[in-house]
N, C-alpha and C positions, 0 to 999 in steps of 0.2 A: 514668553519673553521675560528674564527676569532684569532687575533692576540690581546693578553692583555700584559700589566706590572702589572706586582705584587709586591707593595711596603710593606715592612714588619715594622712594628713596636718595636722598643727596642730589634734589637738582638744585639748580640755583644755588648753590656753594660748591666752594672748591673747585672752581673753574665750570663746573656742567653746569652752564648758564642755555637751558630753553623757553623762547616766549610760546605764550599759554595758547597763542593764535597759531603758530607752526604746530604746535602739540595736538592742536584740535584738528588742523587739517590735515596729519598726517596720520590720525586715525580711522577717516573715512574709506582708506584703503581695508582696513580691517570690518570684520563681521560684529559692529559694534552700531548700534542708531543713537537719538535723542543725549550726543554725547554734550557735558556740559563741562568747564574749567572753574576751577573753583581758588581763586586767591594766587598767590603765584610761586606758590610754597609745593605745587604737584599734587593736588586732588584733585580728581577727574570722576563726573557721576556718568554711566553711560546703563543702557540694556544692553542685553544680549541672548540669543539661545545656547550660547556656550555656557559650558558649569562654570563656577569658580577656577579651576586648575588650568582649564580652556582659555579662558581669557587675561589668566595672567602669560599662558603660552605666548598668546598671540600679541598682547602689549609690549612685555619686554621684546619679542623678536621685531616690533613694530620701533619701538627706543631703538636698541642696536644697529637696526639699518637706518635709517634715517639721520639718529643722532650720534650712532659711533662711540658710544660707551660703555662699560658692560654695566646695563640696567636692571634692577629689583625692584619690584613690587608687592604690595600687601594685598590681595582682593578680598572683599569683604561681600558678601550678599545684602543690601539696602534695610534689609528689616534686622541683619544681625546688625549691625551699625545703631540702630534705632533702640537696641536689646542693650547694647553696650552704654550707649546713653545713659540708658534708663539705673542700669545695676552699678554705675560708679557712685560711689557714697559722700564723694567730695564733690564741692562746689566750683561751679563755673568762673565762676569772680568772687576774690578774697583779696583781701589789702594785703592781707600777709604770706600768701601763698600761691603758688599757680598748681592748675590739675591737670596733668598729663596721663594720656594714654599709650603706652607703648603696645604696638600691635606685630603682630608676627606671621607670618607664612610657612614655619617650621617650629611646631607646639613642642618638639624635645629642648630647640634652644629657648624657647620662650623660657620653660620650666627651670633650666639651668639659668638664667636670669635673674628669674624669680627668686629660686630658694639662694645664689649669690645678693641677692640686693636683702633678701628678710637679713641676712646677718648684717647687712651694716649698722655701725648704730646713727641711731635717729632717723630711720628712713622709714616712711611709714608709705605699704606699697597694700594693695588688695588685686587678687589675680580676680579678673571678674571672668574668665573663661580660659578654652584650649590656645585661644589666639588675642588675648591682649590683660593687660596688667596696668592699673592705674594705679597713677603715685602723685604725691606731692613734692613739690620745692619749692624755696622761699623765692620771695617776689625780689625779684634784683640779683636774683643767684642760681638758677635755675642751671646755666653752663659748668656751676663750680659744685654742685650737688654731687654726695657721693653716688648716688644712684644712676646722674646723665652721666658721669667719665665712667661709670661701670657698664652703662649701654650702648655706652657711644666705640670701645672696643672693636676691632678689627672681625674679632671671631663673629661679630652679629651683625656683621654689615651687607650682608646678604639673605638678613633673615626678619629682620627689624626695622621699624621706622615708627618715631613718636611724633604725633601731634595732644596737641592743647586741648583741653574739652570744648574751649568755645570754638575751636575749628569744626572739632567733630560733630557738634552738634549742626554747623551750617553747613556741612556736609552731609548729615540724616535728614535736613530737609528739602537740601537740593533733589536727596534719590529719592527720596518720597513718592511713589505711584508713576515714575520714572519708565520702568516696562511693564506696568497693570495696561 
């Protein structure tokens, strides 16, 4: 059994408002155990003996019938989560900065991302893998950064979804030995 994070895409904005207690019990119907809720921003630690591509199948078709919306997800396997942690170069907490991870489910768009954000200026971004890219933004400006209105696009809203490092980090330790 292994142990995954499941990062959801756009809930609890823009109308796709689910509480984290229907979320949790409406994945017991899935081949998913020791699932846990994490903040209410859509991280979900769960096992499974499904791969990666398996359990993003069966989540999204789990979101769409249930909650009626067309749903995307990022899955991550628990120890790459823990990897990602580990190789961002920026800090968890900065007065002047916040550090986000943008993560992806489709590494062609991620790279298009990428090599659009290296051109902005002042945007200072490190690809730390095939599936996720950390960046910085100032603290109080994080929505007006050229880098979030260039991720936040139409084209990667099916492919993409950013959290914060200190989310992510309470997320690598939720899945932590999760399906060991």
């Amino acid at each position: 059994m292994n142990s995954y994070a499941v990062f959801l895409r756009g809930i609890n904005v823009g109308g796709i408002n689910i509480k984290m207690a229907e979320l949790k019990d409406a994945l017991k119907s899935r081949p998913f155990s020791g699932t846990k809720t994490l903040l209410a921003s859509g991280n979900v630690v769960l096992a499974s003996d499904l791969d990666p591509a398996g359990v993003k199948t069966e989540f999204e078709a789990c979101l769409r019938e249930t909650f009626g919306y067309d749903a995307w997800v990022v899955v991550l396997k628990a120890d790459r989560v823990a990897e990602l942690v580990a190789a961002c170069p920026y800090p968890p907490d900065d007065a002047s900065t916040h550090t986000y991870l943008t993560l992806a489910s489709d590494h062609h768009a991620l790279t298009e991302l990428y090599d659009a954000g290296s051109a902005l200026d002042g945007t200072e971004l490190t690809r730390l893998g095939p599936e996720a890219i950390a960046w910085l933004a100032p603290a109080g400006g994080t929505l007006d950064s050229p880098f979030s209105k260039l991720s936040s696009k139409p084209k990667y809203k099916a492919s993409t979804t950013t959290r914060n490092l200190r989310t992510m980090i309470k997320v690598r330790d939720a899945a932590t030995g999760l399906g060991s």
